[in-house]
C-alpha positions, 0 to 999 in steps of 0.5 A, a space after each residue: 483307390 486311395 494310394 497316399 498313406 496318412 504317413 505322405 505329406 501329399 495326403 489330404 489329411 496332411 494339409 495343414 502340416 503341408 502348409 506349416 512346412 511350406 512356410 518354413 521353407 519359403 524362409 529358407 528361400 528367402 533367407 538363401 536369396 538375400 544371402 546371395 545378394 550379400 554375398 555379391 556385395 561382400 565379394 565385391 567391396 572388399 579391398 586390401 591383399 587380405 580380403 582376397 581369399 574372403 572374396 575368392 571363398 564368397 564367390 564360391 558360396 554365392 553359387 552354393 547359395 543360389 542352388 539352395 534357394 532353387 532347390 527350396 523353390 522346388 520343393 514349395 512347388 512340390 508340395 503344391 505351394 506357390 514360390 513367392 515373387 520378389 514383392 514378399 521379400 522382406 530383408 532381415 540381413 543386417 549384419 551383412 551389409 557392407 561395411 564403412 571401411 571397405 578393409 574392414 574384412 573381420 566386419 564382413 567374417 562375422 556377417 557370413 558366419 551370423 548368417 549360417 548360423 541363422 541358416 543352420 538354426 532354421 534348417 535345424 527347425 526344418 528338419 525338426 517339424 518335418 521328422 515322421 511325416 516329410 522323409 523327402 524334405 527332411 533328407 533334402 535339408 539335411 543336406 543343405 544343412 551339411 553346407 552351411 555348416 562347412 561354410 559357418 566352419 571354414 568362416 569361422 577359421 578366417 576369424 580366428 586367423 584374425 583374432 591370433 593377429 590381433 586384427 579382430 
């Protein structure tokens, strides 16, 4: 007996959509995985007294961020999707890279704040393509979503704390 309604993503029928949803999330992954290396560099190569509470806020971030791209890595595997290795990575982050200047702490503000905005854009997507037909991942990435736009949010205050300084 059947038991899988054609409302379960698990359902047969469900296959292609499963795989649509398998994708975006392997780009959420990715996306969470380059974000931790980044955020290592850029909690790292800063210096000056300013940079401090940059560096403190990122390494906070970095074990958030992890925890997302496992959560992701979960839910691929649940979905009887393969979580991919390390040769499929492709790196997309420019705006994170580190600076020239290592006080150049603005450069690395806006970097943190384009990537959760590109991580809140996808998420946005997620949440989109999975309405009506995949409850659990929808409701697993509006959370994660509710995190990267804390982080967006506390970034974008460093910002403008620079701008009214003149410093940006």
């Amino acid at each position: 007996m059947e038991t899988r309604g054609t409302q379960d993503i698990l359902a047969e029928e469900n296959a292609a959509k499963r795989e649509e949803i398998i994708e975006l999330l392997k780009k959420a992954y990715w996306m969470e995985i380059e974000t931790v290396m980044n955020y290592i560099t850029n909690s790292v190569n800063p210096d000056g007294v300013r940079a401090q509470e940059i560096i403190e806020s990122l390494e906070e971030d970095i074990q958030e961020e992890l925890g997302h791209a496992q959560q992701f890595a979960r839910r691929i595997k649940e979905l009887y999707g393969v979580v991919p290795g390390s040769m499929e990575f492709a790196a997309e982050q420019r705006f994170l890279q580190p600076p020239e200047e290592q006080t150049d702490v603005v450069h690395v503000i806006k970097g943190v704040i384009e990537a959760e905005t590109a991580a809140i854009e996808h998420y946005n997507k997620i949440i989109e393509v999975t309405d009506g037909i995949d409850w659990v991942t929808q409701d697993m990435v509006i959370e994660i979503l509710h995190d990267e736009q804390g982080h967006r949010r506390l970034f974008e205050g460093f910002l403008r704390e620079y701008k009214a300084e003149g410093l940006a």
